[in-house]
Structure formats: structure tokens, C-alpha cells
C-alpha positions, -999 to +999 in steps of 0.1 A: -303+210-121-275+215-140-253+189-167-222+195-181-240+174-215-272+162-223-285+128-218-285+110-250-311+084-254-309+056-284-333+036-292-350+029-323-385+030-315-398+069-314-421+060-288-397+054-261-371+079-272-398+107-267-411+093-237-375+090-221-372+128-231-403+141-214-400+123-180-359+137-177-373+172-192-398+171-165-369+166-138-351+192-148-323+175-173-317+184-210-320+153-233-305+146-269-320+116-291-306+091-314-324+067-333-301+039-338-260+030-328-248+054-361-264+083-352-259+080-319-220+084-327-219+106-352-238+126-324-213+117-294-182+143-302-203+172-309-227+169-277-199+154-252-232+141-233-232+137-195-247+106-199-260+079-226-286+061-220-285+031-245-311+001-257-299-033-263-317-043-295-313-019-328-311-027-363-276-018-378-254-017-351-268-034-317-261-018-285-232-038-272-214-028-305-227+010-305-215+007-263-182-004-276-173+016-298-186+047-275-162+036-249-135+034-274-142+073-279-154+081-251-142+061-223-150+088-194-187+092-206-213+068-187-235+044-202-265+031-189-279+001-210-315-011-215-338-038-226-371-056-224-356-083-239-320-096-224-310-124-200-288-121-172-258-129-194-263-096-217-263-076-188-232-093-177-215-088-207-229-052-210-210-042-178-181-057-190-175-037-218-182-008-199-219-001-193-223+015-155-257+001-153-282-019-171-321-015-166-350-032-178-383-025-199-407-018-195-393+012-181-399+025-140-394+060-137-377+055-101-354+031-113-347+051-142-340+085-125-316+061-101-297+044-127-293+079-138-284+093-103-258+068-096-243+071-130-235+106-125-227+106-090-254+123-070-259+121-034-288+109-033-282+078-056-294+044-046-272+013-052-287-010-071-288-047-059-282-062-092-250-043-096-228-062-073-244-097-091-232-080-123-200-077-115-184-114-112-155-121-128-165-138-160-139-135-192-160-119-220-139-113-253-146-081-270-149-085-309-149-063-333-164-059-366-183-090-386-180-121-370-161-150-386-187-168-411-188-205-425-200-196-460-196-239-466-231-238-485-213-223-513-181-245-514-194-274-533-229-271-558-217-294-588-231-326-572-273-326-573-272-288-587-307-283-597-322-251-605-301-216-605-321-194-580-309-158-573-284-152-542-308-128-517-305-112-488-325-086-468-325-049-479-316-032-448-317-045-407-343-056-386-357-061-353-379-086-339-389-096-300-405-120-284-401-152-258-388-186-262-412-210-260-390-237-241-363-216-221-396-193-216-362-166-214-372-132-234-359-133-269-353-108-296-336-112-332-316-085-353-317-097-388-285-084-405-277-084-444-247-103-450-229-102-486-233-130-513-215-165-510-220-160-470-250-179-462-273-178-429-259-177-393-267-168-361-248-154-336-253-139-303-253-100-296-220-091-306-204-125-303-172-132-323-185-171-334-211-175-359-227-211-363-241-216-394-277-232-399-261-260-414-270-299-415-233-299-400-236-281-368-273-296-356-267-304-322-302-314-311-337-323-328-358-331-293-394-309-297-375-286-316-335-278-341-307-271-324-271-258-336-244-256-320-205-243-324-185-238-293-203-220-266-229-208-295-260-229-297-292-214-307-327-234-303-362-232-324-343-223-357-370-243-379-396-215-376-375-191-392-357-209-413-391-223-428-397-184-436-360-178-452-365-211-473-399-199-484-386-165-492-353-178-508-333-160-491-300-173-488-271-149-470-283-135-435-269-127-397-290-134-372-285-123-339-302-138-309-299-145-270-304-187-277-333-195-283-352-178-317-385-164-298-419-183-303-441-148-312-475-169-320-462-202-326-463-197-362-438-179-390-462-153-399-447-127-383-418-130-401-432-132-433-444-099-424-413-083-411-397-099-438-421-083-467-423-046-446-377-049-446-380-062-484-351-077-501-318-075-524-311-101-552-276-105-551-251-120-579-237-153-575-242-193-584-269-207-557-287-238-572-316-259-558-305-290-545-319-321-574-327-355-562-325-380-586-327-407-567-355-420-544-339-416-505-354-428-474-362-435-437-384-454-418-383-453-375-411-470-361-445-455-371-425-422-388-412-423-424-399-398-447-395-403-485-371-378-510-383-386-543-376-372-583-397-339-587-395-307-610-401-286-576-404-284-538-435-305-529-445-321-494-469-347-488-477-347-451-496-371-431-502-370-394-526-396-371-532-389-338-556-397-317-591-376-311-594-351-314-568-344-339-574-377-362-556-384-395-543-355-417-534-353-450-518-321-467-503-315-499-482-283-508-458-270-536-437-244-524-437-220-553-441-188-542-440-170-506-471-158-512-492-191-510-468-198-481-482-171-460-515-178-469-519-222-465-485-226-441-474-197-425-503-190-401-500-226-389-493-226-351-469-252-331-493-273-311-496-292-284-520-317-259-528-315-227-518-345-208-480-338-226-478-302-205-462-313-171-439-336-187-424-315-210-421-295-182-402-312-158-378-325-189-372-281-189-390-280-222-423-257-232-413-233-201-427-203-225-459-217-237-490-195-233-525-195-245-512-173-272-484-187-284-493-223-291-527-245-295-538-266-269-554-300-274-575-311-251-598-343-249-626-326-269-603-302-293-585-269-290-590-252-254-570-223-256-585-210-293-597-212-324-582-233-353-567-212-383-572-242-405-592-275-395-561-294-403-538-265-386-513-297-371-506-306-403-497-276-421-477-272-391-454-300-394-450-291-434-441-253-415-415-271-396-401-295-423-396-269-452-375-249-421-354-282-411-350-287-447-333-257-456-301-269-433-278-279-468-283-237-471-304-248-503-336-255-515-347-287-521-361-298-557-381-329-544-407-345-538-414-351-497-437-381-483-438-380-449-459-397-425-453-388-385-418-377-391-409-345-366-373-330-362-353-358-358-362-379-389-362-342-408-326-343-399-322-382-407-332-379-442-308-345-447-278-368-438-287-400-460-291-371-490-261-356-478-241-392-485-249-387-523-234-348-525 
């Protein structure tokens, strides 16, 4: 069988590059690889490939960006796009910038070889169902470059400037997948170094509108952080942002489908991505955020308490019934280090007789055994504890994330007793008053 090109598969994991290559070697088509968007267009002029055959989620340049740009060059070359990690919408959009077919991982080597037949016209090619659904009219603006960023964090720091911490970033790009846990929808992030003075944003897959995760665009705080600008919203932000905050990282795109994925309820595994990536100091004024003044609020049983301190400390307290029971933690955040080790590992949780009516309200539609602790009558059902007060190193997990939504540390002392997301939020915007 012969090509006028080879087939140039991208993707960044090795794995699925070489696998691609051996099943189209074995059918008789010559294959070229390309480990991320870059090199997959510094490859494009020279190999005038047949066909492209394209992954959704790279570090650098993701593949909407890479497939728009090849388009832009190439416009007469197909490209089929992939993922294990998309919803319906990135598919959509992939087609609309050009893509002549979009397939999912894990891979099928039937539909792959007919993705790949249609796309270069053979004979024998089956059309795929999901093609005409593809293919509504839906008005999809193509963006180019960085999207427009809010760097409001940095606007004002003279009120309550507290301790001068270095601007940071990430080193270089990142990938990350997973589920959501309440859209239960399949999730990925690409973490992406922004410059100093830009602060953290998320955006989706080559969308043109950046929200910031900012006290000022939190849309909703029910079971879990919210933000919102225009038709960007992204849910479950505290998880990572408790990472960010403990890392001090302070400029950083995010890229995401909606919903920031659950992994294993905790932030440990982006502590760990986070430490493999490394970091960049950057130059520029970022101080802590000083509260000199005590600042409160009480709803009901909750209550949350910003007083004087020389750091970040949080004084936790959680009563529940059996078998969870009172729970008292203390912790300083000083370094990441003993936040990976006491906070980190801590896992969202949850009880039993709360499932089905989270449900039905469209919440917790990702939970698994392995993504969240189960409470039942006589303790966990689903696994061990990490900690035998794992709920409240949780909720400290959760605050020091919600916390971080001024884009600066706090230098405080927290007292909190039953607070959750919404009273996090509360106590931002009475502080907030006072900036």
C-alpha cells in the first residue's frame, strides 16, 4: 500500500507513539513520530505527510493549537485528532478547526485503521456515526496565541502587604489526567508557565478567555469552588490551588475541559508532578497578605476566625457524628514539604446515606472507591485511613486552596470550626473590605 507521505503521529507519551507505529507498519503504511505540537511542525514541510494523526493533551502547545496552526500551513493535509480524555465539546471544536475525525483512547485498532481509511479516501472506508453529530453548526472562535489574562493580583499590594515572597512559576509544561468527581466527565490539565505579574488562570483547550482564580470571579462554593467568566467556568479549583499556595507559586495557565479532575481525592499528585516539572523564581514585588486585625464569620454551627500571626497557620475543628467524631488539627504552612507529608495525602470524603442525594442534585457523578473515602455507619468502607483524622486534614487541604483566591498568601492565623467552601469564601470577602 502505497502513501504519497507518511503518517505522522504526536503524542507525548513514547508509549503510544511507538505502539501507533507498529500496528500502521504492520498494515503496510510508513509512519513518522513527533513528540509534542513543536516538533510536530518543524517536521510537517519537510515530510508533507499523508496524514496526521494528532493527540489532544501535550505540554507546550496542545493539540487544538498544534491542529491550527497545521491547517494554517497545511490546509490540504488531514488530521485525525485523539484523546482519552475530551468531552463531546473538544471534539466539536476539534472538527471545526479542521480535524477530519476525532477518535478516542484507549485506542481500537478497527477504529483506528478506519478513521485512517476515511481520511484518505479509501474504498473501503466506513463512515463513522459520530461524524454527522460532530458536524452541527455551532460558532467556535479560533484564537490565537496567549489568551487575554487578568493579572489584577498584582494591581494593588500596598494595603495588608506582609512578607515579600518570590514571583514563581513552573519550569517548563505539564500534563495531568484524570475524572471529575461531580461531572464524573474525563478531565485532563496542561499546566503552562506564564511570565511574572500574570498570576494563575485557567482556561479551556485553546480558549481565548482566561478566568482568573480570583476571590472576584467565584461563581459557586456548593460541595466544591467555582469560577466563572463568560462561558468559562471551571469547578474543583481548591485541590489545586491548595498545591499552588503550598508551593508558592504565583503565575500559571491552566488548561482544563471544566472541571479540575479528582485523581485520588487528594493534592498529592500534584505535589508530585509539580516537584518532577520543578520551578522558576521569577523577579517582581508579590507580598503575603498581613492581617492586622481580628476578622470574622459565624453561620449557624460554622465559624471562621482571621487573626494577627507571623505566618500561615490553621486551626481546624470538625464534629460529626460516629464514626468520624470531633477533630482537632493544627498546621503552619511553612514549607511544601511538611505539606505533602501531614495535608497533601488527605482525601475528599464522604458518608454514605449523603450518596443518592448528591446524586440526584448532579453532584459526585465521578466518585469511585478510589477516588474518595466512604463513611459508613461503622467507619471507612471503601479503604484504609491515611491519617486517623484524615477529614480534618482534609478540610485544612481545601481551605489553604480557597484561601489562595486574593492570588496571595495569607499571613494569619485561621480558627475554623465546620466551615467548608462557602464560609472559606465569606471570610475572603469581609478581608477583602479592609484591602
Amino acid at each position: 500500500m502505497a502513501h504519497p507521505g507518511p503518517i505522522l503521529i504526536v503524542d507525548d507519551e513514547a508509549s503510544i507513539r511507538k505502539s501507533l507505529e507498529g500496528v500502521l507498519s504492520d498494515e503496510g503504511y510508513s509512519c513518522a513520530l513527533a513528540s509534542d505540537g513543536a516538533d510536530a511542525l518543524s517536521q510537517l514541510e519537510s515530510l508533507r505527510p499523508s496524514l496526521v494523526i494528532l493527540d489532544i493533551w501535550m505540554p507546550g502547545m496542545d493539540g487544538i493549537e498544534t491542529l491550527r496552526r497545521m491547517k494554517a500551513a497545511q490546509p490540504e493535509t488531514p488530521v485525525i485528532m485523539m484523546s482519552g480524555h475530551a468531552t463531546i465539546s473538544t471534539a466539536i471544536k476539534a472538527t471545526k478547526v479542521g480535524a477530519s475525525d476525532f477518535i478516542e483512547k484507549p485506542l481500537e485498532l478497527d477504529v483506528v485503521l478506519n478513521a485512517i481509511r476515511r481520511a484518505l479516501g479509501t474504498e473501503d472506508a466506513v463512515r463513522s456515526p459520530a461524524s454527522d453529530e460532530l458536524a452541527g453548526s455551532i460558532d467556535l472562535r479560533s484564537p490565537e496565541g496567549v489568551p487575554e489574562l487578568h493579572p489584577l493580583v498584582f494591581e494593588n499590594q500596598k494595603k495588608l502587604s506582609g512578607a515579600l515572597m518570590p514571583q514563581r512559576t513552573l519550569a517548563r509544561s505539564a500534563v495531568l489526567y484524570g475524572q471529575g468527581l461531580h461531572s464524573g466527565k474525563k478531565s485532563g490539565l496542561i499546566f503552562e508557565p506564564l511570565r511574572p505579574n500574570s498570576g494563575i488562570h485557567f482556561v479551556g483547550v485553546s480558549d481565548n478567555r482566561a478566568v482568573p482564580a480570583h476571590l472576584d470571579f467565584v461563581e459557586s462554593t456548593g460541595y466544591a469552588t467555582t469560577i466563572r467568566l463568560g462561558t468559562t467556568h471551571v469547578a474543583t479549583i481548591e485541590h489545586v490551588m491548595s498545591a499552588l499556595n503550598a508551593y508558592g507559586v504565583s503565575n500559571l495557565l491552566i488548561k482544563c475541559n471544566g472541571e479540575v479532575p479528582v485523581l485520588d481525592g487528594s493534592s498529592v499528585e500534584f505535589c508530585s508532578l509539580f516537584e518532577e516539572v520543578g520551578f522558576e523564581n521569577q523577579i517582581g514585588d508579590w507580598h503575603g497578605i498581613l492581617v492586622k486585625d481580628p476578622v470574622r464569620i459565624v453561620a449557624g454551627k460554622a465559624s471562621i476566625r482571621l487573626e494577627p500571626c507571623d505566618a500561615f497557620e490553621i486551626d481546624y475543628t470538625l464534629e460529626y457524628p460516629a464514626p468520624v467524631g470531633k477533630q482537632r488539627f493544627v498546621f503552619r504552612l511553612d514549607d511544601p514539604a511538611t505539606y505533602r507529608k501531614e495535608i497533601a495525602p488527605a482525601r475528599t470524603f464522604g458518608f454514605a446515606r449523603d450518596i443518592g442525594l448528591l446524586q440526584r442534585q448532579g453532584l459526585a457523578l465521578g466518585g469511585r472507591f478510589d477516588n474518595f473515602v466512604l463513611f459508613g455507619e461503622e467507619g471507612p468502607i471503601n479503604d484504609v485511613l491515611r491519617f486517623p483524622d484524615e477529614p480534618v486534614r482534609h478540610k485544612i487541604m481545601d481551605m489553604i486552596g480557597d484561601l489562595y483566591l486574593l492570588g496571595r498568601r495569607l499571613q494569619a492565623r485561621v480558627v475554623a470550626h465546620m466551615t467548608g467552601h462557602t464560609q472559606n469564601i465569606a471570610v475572603l470577602k469581609k478581608l477583602r473590605i479592609l484591602m
